[in-house]
C-alpha positions in Angstrom: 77.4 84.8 77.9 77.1 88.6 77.7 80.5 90.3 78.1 79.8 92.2 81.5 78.9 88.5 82.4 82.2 87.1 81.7 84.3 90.8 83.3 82.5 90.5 86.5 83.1 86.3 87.1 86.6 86.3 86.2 87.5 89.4 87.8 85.2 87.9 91.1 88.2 84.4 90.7 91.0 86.9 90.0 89.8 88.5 93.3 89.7 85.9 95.5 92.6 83.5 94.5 95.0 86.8 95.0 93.5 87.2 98.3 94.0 83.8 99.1 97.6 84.2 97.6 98.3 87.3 100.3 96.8 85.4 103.1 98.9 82.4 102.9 102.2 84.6 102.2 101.1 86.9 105.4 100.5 83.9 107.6 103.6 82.1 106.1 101.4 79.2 105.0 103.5 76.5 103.3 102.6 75.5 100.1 103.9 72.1 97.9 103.6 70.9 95.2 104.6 67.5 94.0 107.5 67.7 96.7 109.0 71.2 95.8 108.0 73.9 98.3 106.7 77.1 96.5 108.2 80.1 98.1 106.9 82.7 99.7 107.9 85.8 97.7 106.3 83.7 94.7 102.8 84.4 96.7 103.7 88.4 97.2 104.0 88.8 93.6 101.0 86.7 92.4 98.7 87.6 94.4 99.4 91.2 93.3 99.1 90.2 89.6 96.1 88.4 90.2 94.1 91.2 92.4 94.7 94.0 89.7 94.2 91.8 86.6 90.4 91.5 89.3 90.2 95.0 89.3 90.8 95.3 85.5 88.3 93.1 84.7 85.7 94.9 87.0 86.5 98.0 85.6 86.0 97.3 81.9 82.9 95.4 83.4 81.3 98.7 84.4 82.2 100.7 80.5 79.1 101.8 79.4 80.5 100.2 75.7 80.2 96.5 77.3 76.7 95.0 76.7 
């Protein structure tokens, strides 16, 4: 798997589960796991994380150095 490969799919996940991650904190979407309710705020902060570590990845995808 070429490197640009490998930028653009991860940063393509990284991109959707953080959207995913906003929409449920938005629409207050409960979320649990094994009995223990995840928190809200928990989905605010990782969906952030997640959507810039996506545009990270689609940025180094597009370096002219990548092959």
């Amino acid at each position: 798997m070429r490197a640009r490969t490998f930028f653009n799919t991860a940063a393509t996940i990284f991109l959707i589960v953080g959207i995913l991650h906003l929409v449920r904190a938005i629409l207050s979407w409960s979320l649990v796991v094994e009995g223990l309710e995840i928190h809200l705020g928990f989905s605010y902060i990782l969906g952030m994380i997640m959507i810039f570590l996506g545009y990270t990845g689609l940025r180094l995808s597009n370096q002219k150095r990548i092959k």
